[in-house]
C-alpha positions in Angstrom: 27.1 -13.6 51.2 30.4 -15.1 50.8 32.1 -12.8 48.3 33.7 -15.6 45.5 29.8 -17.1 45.3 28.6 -13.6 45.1 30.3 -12.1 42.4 30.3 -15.6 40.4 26.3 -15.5 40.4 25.7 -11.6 39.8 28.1 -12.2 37.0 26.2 -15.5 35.5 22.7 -13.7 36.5 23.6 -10.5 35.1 25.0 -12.6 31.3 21.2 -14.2 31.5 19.8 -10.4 31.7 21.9 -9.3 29.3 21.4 -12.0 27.0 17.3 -11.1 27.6 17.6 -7.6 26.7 19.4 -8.4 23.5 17.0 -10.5 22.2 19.1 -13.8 22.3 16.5 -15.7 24.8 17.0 -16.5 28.6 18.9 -19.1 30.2 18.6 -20.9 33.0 20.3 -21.7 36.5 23.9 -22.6 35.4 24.2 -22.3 31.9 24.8 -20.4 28.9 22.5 -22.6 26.7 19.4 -20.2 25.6 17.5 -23.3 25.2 17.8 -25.1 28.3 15.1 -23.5 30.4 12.8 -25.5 28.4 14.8 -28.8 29.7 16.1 -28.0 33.3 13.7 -30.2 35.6 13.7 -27.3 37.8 12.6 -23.8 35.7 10.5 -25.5 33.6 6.8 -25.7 33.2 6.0 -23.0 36.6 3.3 -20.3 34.7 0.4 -21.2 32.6 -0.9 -19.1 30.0 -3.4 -17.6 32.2 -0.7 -15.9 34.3 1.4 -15.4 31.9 -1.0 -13.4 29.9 -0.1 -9.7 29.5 3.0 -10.3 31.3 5.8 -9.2 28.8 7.6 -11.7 26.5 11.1 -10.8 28.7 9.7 -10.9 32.1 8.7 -14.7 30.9 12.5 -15.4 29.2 14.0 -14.5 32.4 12.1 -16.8 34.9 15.0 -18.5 36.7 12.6 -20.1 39.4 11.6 -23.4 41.0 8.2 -22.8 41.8 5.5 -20.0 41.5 5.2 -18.3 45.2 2.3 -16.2 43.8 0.2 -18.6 42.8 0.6 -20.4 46.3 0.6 -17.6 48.6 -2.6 -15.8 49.7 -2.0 -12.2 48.4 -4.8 -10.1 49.4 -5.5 -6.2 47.7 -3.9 -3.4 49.7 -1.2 -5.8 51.0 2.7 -4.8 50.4 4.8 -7.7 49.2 9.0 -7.8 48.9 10.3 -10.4 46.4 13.4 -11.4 47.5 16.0 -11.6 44.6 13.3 -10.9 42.0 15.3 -11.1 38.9 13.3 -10.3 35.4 10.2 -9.3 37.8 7.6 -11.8 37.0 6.5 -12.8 40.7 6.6 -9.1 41.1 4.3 -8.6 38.4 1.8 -11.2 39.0 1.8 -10.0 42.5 1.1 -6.4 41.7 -1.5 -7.5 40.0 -2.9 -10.1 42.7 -2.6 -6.7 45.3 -4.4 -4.5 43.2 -3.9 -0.5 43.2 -4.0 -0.4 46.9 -1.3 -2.7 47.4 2.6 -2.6 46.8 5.0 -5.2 45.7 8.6 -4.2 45.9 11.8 -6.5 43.8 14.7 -6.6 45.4 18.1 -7.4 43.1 21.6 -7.6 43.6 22.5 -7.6 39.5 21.9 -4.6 37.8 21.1 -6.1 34.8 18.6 -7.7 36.2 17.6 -4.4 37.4 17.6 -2.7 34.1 15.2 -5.7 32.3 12.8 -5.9 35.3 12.0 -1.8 35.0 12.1 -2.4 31.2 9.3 -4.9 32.1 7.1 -2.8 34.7 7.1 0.2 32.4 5.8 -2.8 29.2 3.4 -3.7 31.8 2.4 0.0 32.5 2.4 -0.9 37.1 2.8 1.8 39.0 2.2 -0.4 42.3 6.0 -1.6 41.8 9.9 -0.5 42.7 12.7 -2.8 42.2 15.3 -2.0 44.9 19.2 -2.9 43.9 20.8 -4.7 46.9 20.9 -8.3 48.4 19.0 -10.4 50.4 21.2 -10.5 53.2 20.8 -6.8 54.0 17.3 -5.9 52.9 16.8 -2.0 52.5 13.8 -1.7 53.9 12.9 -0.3 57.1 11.7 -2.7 60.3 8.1 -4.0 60.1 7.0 -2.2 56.6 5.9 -5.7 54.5 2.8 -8.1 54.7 4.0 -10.6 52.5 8.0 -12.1 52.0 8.1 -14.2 48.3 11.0 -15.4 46.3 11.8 -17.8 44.3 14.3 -20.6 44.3 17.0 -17.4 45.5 17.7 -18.1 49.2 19.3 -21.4 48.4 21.9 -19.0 46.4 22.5 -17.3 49.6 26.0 -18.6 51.6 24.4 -16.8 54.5 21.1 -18.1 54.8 20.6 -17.3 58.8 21.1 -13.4 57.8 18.6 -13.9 54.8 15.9 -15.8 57.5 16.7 -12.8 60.3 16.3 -10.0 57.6 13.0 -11.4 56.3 11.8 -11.5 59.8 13.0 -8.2 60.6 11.3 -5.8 57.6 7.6 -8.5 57.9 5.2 -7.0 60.2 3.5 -8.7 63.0 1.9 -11.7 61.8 3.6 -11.3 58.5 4.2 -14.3 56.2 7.0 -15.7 54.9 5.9 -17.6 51.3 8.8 -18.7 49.1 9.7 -21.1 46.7 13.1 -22.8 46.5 15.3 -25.9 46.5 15.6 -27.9 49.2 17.4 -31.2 49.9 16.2 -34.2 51.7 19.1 -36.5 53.6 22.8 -36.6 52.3 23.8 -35.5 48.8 27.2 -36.0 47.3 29.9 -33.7 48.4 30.8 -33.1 44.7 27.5 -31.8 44.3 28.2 -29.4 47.6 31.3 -28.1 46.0 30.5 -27.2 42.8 30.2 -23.5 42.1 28.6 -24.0 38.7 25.5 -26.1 40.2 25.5 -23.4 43.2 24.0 -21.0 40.7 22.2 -23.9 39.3 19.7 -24.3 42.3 21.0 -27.2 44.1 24.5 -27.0 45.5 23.8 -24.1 48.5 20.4 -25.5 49.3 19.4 -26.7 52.7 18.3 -29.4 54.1 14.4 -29.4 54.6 15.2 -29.9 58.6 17.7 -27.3 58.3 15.6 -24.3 56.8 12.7 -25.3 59.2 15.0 -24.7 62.1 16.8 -21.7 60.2 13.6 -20.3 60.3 12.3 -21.1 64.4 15.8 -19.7 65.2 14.7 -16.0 64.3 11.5 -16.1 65.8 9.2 -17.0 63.0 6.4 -19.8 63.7 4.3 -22.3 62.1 6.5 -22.9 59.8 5.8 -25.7 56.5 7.4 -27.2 54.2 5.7 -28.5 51.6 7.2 -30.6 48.6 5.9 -29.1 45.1 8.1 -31.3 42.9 10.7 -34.1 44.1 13.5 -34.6 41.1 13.5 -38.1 39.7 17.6 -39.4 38.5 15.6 -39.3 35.2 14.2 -35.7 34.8 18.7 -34.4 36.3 20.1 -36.8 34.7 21.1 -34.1 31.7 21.0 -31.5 33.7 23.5 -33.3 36.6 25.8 -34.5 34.0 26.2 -31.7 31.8 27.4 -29.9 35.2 30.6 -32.1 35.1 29.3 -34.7 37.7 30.2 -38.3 37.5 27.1 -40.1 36.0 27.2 -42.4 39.4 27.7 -39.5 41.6 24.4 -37.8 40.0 22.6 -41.3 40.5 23.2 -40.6 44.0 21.4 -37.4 44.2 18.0 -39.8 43.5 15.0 -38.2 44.8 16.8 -35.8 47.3 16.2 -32.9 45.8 13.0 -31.3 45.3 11.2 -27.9 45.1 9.0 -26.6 48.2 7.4 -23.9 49.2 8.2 -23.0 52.3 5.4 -21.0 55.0 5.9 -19.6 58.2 4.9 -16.5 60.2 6.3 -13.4 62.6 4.2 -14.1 65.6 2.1 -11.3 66.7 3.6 -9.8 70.0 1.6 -10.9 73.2 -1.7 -9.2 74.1 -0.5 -7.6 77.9 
């Protein structure tokens, strides 16, 4: 990862953690504002009650996602899962949960902070199936072929190395291992402004890819059938505030109209041929 993007989103990651474990409420993608994850088009609304039940309160706050890769991938018990950049550790959780006592779900995390709430959340939520790892997504410390299962949630976009993050992921999956993640993608040209600005890169939208661009990402390292599927396409309406308050001109967010959206992305390790 680029180092100036890296240290300016563990630092704004790491405040939202912080901010968590003191009891002043979350955040979301891009802002100080403990309020705002109930207005950001993108973090809000991604766990009903039913998933969210016995999950700690903090786990909850700290949801910085665009989706809910647990509820749309196909954990089965005894499977081991890696959440890539797992934050507070609520995919990890629900996971653990969805893999049962035979399965594994590991949280990897570059922000310490981050770190620190999600094992204050595991012990709340009394798992033993679970370790949070510290490092990034770039250099996954894991060994080759040792996971079923490859989540995250709108993280990779925050990546300024995204062909490492996609040849990592394919490295530590096993054959016929799947890749299941949430995150931002962009459909067609966006305004350069948007592109440039550091503040909306932490916010989920300025480092994401184009759709065509992660599916090739992807093919490049070897993984196959590989989907993108379009879980929530952002009207001008539901950025508008959250585009503006970012410092963009209100015509320059008008032209970001229906080009970003959430997915969640599939695709596979291919088995290796039968000789």
């Amino acid at each position: 990862m680029n180092e100036p993007i890296k240290d300016v989103v563990a630092t704004k990651y790491g405040e939202i953690a912080k901010a968590v474990l003191e009891g002043r409420g979350g955040g979301c993608c891009g802002s100080d504002d403990s309020t705002c994850a109930a207005d950001d088009p993108i973090t809000r609304d991604l766990y009903d009650e039913r998933e969210t039940a016995g999950v700690p309160d903090d786990a909850v706050n700290a949801s910085l996602g665009c989706g809910n890769p647990t509820a749309l991938a196909t954990l089965e018990p005894g499977e081991t899962v890696l959440d890539l950049g797992s934050g507070g550790g609520i995919d990890v959780l629900l996971s653990a949960r969805r893999v049962g006592p035979t399965g594994f779900v590991y949280g990897l995390d570059m922000t310490p902070e981050m770190l620190e709430l999600a094992r204050k959340n595991q012990a709340e939520a009394g798992l033993t199936n679970v370790e949070f790892l510290e490092g990034t997504i770039e250099d996954i410390p894991l060994p080759d072929s040792s996971v079923d299962v490859i989540i995250s949630n709108c993280v990779i976009n925050l990546s300024a190395d995204k062909d490492r993050v996609f040849a990592e992921a394919y490295r530590v999956l096993k054959p016929g291992g799947r890749f299941a993640v949430s995150d931002i993608v962009v459909r067609g040209e966006i305004p350069t402004e948007i592109r440039r600005s550091v503040e909306l890169w932490i916010g989920c939208v300025a480092g994401a890819l184009d759709e065509e661009d992660f599916r090739s990402g992807l093919e490049t390292v070897g993984f196959v059938d590989v989907d993108i599927e379009p879980t929530r396409v952002y009207t001008f309406e539901e950025a508008e505030e959250y585009l503006v308050a970012a410092g963009l001109d209100l015509e320059v967010a008008k032209a970001a109209e229906g080009r970003i959206m959430s997915a969640f992305v599939r695709a596979t390790k291919p088995q290796p041929p039968v000789r």
